[in-house]
N, C-alpha and C positions, 0 to 999 in steps of 0.2 A: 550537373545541375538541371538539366532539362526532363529527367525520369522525374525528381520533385518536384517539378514546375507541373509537368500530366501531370500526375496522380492527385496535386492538389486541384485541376482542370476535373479531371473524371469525380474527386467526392464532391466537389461542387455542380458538377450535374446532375448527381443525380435527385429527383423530385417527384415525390410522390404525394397524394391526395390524402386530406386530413383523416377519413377512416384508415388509411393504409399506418399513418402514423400514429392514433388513436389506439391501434391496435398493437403496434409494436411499445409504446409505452404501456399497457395494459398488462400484457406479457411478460414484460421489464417487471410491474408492479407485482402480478400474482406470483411468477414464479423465481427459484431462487437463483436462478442466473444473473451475472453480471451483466452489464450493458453491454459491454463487449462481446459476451456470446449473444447477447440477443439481437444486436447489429449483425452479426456476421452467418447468425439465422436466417435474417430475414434479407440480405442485401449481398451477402457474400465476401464484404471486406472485412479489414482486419481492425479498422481504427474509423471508431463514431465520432469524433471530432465534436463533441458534446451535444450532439443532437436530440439525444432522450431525453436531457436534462431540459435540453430549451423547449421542448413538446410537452416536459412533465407540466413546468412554468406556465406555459404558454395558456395550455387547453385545461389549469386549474387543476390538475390531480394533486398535486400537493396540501388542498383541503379535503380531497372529499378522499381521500386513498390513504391509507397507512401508508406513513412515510418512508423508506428504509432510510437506516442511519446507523453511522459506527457507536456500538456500547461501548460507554467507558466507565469505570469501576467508580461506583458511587461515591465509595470513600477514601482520598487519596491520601493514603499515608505516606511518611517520612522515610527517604531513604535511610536504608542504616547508615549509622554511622561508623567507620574506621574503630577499632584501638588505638587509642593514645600512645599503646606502647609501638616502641620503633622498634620497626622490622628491622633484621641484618639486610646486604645484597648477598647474593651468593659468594662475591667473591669478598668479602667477609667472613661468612662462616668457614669459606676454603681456607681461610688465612687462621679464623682459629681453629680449625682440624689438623692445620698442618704444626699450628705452634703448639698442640696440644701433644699430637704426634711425637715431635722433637723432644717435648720434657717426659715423654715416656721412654722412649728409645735411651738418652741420656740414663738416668735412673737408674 
């Protein structure tokens, strides 16, 4: 428990000046990196811990920057639907392969 105690200690240290983060949300915005590479571009760790997002917030880029955002399919259609008709289970159909079997062999 104490490696998680640091490391939540060390990202909470660290602190940088508004152009320094100005710039790393900018970066974020023009290029198609996720936040997470562009954290660990600029800082070296693994996990931003939402930082980009409260710098996008913060410092207004959310008006004035095309925003990125997940596309989702304009028009959402209806799953299909099943057949009405009922399927066998396999071991069904084993059962009539097998009784089928039987009234040939017989014959």
């Amino acid at each position: 428990m104490l490696g998680l105690k640091s490391k939540i200690k060390d990202i909470k240290s660290l602190k940088f000046n508004e152009n320094f983060k100005r710039t790393i949300v900018e970066d974020y915005l023009q290029s198609g990196l996720t936040k997470k590479a562009i954290w660990e571009k600029y800082t070296g760790k693994k996990s931003e811990h939402g930082k980009i997002l409260l710098w996008i917030r913060k410092y207004g880029y959310t008006s004035d920057h095309k925003e990125k955002s997940i596309t989702f399919a304009s028009k959402i259609l209806p799953m299909p639907q099943e057949d009405k008709k009922q399927e066998l289970s396999e071991f069904e159909i084993l059962q009539c392969l097998s009784h089928l079997c039987v009234r040939t062999v017989s014959k």
